[in-house]
N, C-alpha and C positions, 0 to 999 in steps of 0.2 A: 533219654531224659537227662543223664548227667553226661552229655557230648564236651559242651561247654566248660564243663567242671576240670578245674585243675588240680585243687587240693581243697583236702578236708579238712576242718579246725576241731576237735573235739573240747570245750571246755573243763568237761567231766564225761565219767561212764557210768551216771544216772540213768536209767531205761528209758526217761521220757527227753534225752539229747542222743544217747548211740542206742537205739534200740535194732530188734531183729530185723525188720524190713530194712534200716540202715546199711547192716550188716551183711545184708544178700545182695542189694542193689550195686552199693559201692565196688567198683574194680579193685579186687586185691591190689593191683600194684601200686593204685593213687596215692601221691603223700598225705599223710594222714599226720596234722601237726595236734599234740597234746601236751599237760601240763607237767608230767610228771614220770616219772620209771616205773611207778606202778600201772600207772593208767596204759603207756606204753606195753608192756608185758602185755597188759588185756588184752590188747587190740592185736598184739603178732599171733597172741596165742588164739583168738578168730582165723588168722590165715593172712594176713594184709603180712604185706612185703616189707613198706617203706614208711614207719612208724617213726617221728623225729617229737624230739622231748623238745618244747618252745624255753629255750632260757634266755630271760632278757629280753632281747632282740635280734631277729633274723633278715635276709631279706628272699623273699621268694619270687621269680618271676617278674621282679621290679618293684614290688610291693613288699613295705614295711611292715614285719608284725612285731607288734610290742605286747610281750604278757602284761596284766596286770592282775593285782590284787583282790581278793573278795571274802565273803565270809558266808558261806549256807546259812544264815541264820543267826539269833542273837548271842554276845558273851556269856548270860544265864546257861541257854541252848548246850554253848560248848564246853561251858562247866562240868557236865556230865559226862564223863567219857565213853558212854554205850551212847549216847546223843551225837555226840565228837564224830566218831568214829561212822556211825551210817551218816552222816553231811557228808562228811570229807572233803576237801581242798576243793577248792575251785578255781576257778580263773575267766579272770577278761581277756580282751584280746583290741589293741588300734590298730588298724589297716593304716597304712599312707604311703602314698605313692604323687609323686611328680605331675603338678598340672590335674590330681586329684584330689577330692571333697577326704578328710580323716575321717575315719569312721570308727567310733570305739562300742563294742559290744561288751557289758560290763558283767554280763553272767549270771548266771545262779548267786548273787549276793542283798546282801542287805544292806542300807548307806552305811557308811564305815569311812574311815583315814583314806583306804586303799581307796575308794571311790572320788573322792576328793581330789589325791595327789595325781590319778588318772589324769582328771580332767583340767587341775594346775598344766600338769606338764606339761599334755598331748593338744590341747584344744579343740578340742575335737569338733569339727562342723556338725556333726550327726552319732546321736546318742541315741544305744540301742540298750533298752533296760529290759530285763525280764520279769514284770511287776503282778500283782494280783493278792500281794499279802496270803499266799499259801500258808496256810497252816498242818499240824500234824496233831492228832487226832488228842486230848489231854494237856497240847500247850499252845492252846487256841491265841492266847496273852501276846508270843513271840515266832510272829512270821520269821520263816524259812527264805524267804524274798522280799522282795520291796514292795510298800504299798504307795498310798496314793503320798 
């Protein structure tokens, strides 16, 4: 199933983007590109070989990735630091490559600056949002994601 597969993006290590079925399937050795040193750690400490922390901009395989910016949720939200703290960080990611469509996947976030300056910069032909105004169970008010 993953023949084709060359590398992995992780945004975050939420259970419902790296969960266990993720974690069995994937070949240890695949590059596995994520947002951060912590999130990194997670993932070697699974067993994966070739964990690379995305800063900025990289190019993989001929393909451009570009972090980008996001926020789990509202400023209220992360006013709380026990709130803060289970979000945690997140991250977008633009694909682009030569003679190819940009594709920006903007992540676990909620509209914000970072979403904006995203799509200033990159242009993106094709916007991948993660929408459905999730909420968390007491702060029904302030989706965790993007709604309509």
């Amino acid at each position: 199933m993953l023949n084709s597969v060359e590398a992995i993006v992780v945004t975050h290590t939420h259970t419902d983007h790296w969960d266990e079925a993720a974690q069995k399937q994937i070949p240890k050795n695949m590059p596995v590109f994520v947002q951060n040193e912590v999130d990194a750690k997670t993932i070697r400490g699974q067993g994966f070989k070739d964990v690379r922390v995305l800063k900025g901009s990289t190019t993989f395989n001929g393909v451009k990735l570009s972090k980008t910016g996001g926020q789990h949720g509202s400023d209220l939200w992360f006013a709380d630091p026990a709130r803060s703290e289970a979000m945690g960080p997140v991250m977008g990611v633009v694909f682009s490559a030569p003679k190819a469509k940009t594709v920006y996947v903007a992540g676990d976030t909620v509209w914000r600056t970072e979403v904006d300056q995203a799509l200033k910069q990159h242009k993106p032909d094709v916007v991948i949002l993660n929408t459905g105004s999730a909420l968390m169970t007491g702060w029904e008010e302030h989706p965790i994601i993007m709604g309509k």
